[in-house]
C-alpha positions in Angstrom: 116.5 105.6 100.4 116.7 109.0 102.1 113.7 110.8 99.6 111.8 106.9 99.7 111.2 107.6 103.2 111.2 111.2 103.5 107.9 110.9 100.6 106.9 108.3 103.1 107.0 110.7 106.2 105.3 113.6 103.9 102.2 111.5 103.1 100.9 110.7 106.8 98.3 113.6 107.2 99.4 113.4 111.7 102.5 112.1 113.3 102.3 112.0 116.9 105.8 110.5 118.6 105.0 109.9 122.0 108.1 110.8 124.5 108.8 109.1 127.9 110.5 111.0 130.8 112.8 108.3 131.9 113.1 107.5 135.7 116.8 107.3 137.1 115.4 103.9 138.5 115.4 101.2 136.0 112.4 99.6 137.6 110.2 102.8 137.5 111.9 103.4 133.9 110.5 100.3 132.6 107.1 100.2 134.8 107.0 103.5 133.0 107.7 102.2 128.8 105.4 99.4 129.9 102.4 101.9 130.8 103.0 104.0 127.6 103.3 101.0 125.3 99.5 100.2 127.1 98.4 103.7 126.3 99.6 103.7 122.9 97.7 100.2 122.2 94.3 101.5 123.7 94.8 104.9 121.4 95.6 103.1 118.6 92.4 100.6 119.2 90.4 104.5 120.3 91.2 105.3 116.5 90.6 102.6 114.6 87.0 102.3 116.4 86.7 106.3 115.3 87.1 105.3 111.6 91.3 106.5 111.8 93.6 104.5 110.6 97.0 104.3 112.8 100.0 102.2 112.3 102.9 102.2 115.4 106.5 102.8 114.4 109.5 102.7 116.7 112.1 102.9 113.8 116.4 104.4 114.0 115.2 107.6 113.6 114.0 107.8 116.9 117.3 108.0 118.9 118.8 109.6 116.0 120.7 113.0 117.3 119.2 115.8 114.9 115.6 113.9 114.6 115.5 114.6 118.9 116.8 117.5 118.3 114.2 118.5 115.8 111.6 117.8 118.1 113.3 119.1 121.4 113.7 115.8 122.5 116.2 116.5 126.0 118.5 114.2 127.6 116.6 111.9 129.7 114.1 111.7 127.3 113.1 108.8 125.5 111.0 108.7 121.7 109.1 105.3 122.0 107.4 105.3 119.3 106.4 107.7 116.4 102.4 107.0 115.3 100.8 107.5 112.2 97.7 108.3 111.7 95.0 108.8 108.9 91.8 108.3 107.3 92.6 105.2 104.7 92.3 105.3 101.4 91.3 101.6 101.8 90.9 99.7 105.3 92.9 96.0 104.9 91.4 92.7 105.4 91.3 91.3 108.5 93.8 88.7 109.2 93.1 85.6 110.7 94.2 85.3 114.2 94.8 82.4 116.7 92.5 82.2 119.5 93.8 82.9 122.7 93.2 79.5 124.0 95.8 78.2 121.3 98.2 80.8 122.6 98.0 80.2 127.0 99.4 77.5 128.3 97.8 76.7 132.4 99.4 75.4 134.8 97.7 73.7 137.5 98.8 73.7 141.1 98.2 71.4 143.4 95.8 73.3 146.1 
């Protein structure tokens, strides 16, 4: 398993792990995860309109002690996620997706 995804890690030509200073307030903290998760959607969007291809990972090895360490990852720190990013080799299918409307449910008030 160990050289499975350590050939895995070696083959992504960029990985970019994206690191949130965490707030002693747990509201701010999580206003905070909330914004970078936002960011890290519109990037990810960015690159696949730029031709890149980018796939989000927020895996173990994230809060593992000698991967932070590795990457000078300090206490009250946070890895959210770890992206990977690339020219394909080959760009997959689209998938079919629900529409939106499918997905909302309204509910009226009475004015």
């Amino acid at each position: 398993m160990g050289q499975k995804f350590y050939n895995r890690f070696m083959n992504v030509p960029v990985i970019l792990v994206v690191v949130q200073k965490e707030n002693p307030n747990l509201a701010v903290r999580e206003d905070d995860f909330a914004a970078i998760c936002c960011l890290i959607q519109n990037f990810s969007l960015l690159a696949w309109e730029q031709g890149l291809g980018l796939v989000w990972e927020s895996y173990p090895l994230l809060t593992q002690a000698e991967f932070r360490e590795t990457l000078g990852i300090g206490p009250g720190e946070r890895a959210v996620a770890s992206l990977h990013i690339g020219y394909p080799a080959k760009v997959p299918p689209a998938q079919p997706r629900t529409p939106a409307s499918e997905l909302l449910t309204v509910i009226d008030t009475p004015s």
